[in-house]
N, C-alpha and C positions, 0 to 999 in steps of 0.2 A: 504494500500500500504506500503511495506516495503522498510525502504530506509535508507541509511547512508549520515553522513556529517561530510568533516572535512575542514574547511576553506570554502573556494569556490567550492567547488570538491562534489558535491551529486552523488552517486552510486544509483539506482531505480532498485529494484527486476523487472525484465524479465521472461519470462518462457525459451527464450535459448538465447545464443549472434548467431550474424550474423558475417561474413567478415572472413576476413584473420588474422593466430594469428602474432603478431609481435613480434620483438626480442628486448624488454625492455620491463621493471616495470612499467615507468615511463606512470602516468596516465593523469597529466599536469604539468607544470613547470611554476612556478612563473616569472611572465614579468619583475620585477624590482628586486628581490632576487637572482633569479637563483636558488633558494631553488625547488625541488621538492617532489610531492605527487607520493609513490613509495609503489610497492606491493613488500609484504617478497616473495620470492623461490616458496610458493605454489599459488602463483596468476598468471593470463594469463591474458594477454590486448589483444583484437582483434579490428582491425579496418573495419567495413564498412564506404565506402564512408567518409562521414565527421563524423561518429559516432563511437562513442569508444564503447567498450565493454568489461565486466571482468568477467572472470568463476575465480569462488571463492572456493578452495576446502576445505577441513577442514582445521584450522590454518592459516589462509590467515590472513594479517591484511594491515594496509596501513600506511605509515609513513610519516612526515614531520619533517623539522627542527625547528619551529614555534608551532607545534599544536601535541598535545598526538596522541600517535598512538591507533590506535581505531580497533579491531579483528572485520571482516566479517563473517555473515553465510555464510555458502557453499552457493552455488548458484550463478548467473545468474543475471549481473546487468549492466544495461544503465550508463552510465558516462555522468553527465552534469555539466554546468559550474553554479552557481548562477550569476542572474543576476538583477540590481539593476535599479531603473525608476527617471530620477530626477523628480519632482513633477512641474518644472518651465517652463524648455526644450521638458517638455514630451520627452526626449530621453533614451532608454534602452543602458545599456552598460555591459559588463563582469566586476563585481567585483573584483579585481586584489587584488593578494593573494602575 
């Protein structure tokens, strides 16, 4: 499985994305920074329902203020959040970036 990471932000190779494309970069934004993870000019976000999606064409990369920016292969990737279990609570939560 092919996949990227950059903070909290894992991209997962798809064979196509689903939903409507949107009109931003912006892949998620940091809950406490305001800092966000933003595609260059040649990336597309699309959303289904609660699920993100990014066609990546050649040169695509993703940015942050915090963390290197990392270039995408072309292609077709799920957007998901990492997400972290306390061992005490047994509760899951979103890793906040």
């Amino acid at each position: 499985m092919k996949y990227y990471q950059q903070g909290d932000v894992v991209l997962i190779k798809v064979n196509q994305v689903s939903g409507k494309a949107q009109d931003t970069k912006v892949v998620q934004e940091g809950e406490h920074t305001g800092h966000a993870h933003r595609l260059n000019s040649y990336g597309k976000v699309f959303k289904d329902g609660d699920k993100l999606f990014v066609k990546a064409a050649k040169g695509t990369s993703i940015g942050h203020e915090e963390h290197s920016t990392i270039v995408i292969e072309e292609g077709d990737y799920e957007v998901r959040i990492v997400r972290q279990k306390d061992p005490f609570t047994k509760l899951v939560s979103k890793v906040l970036d």
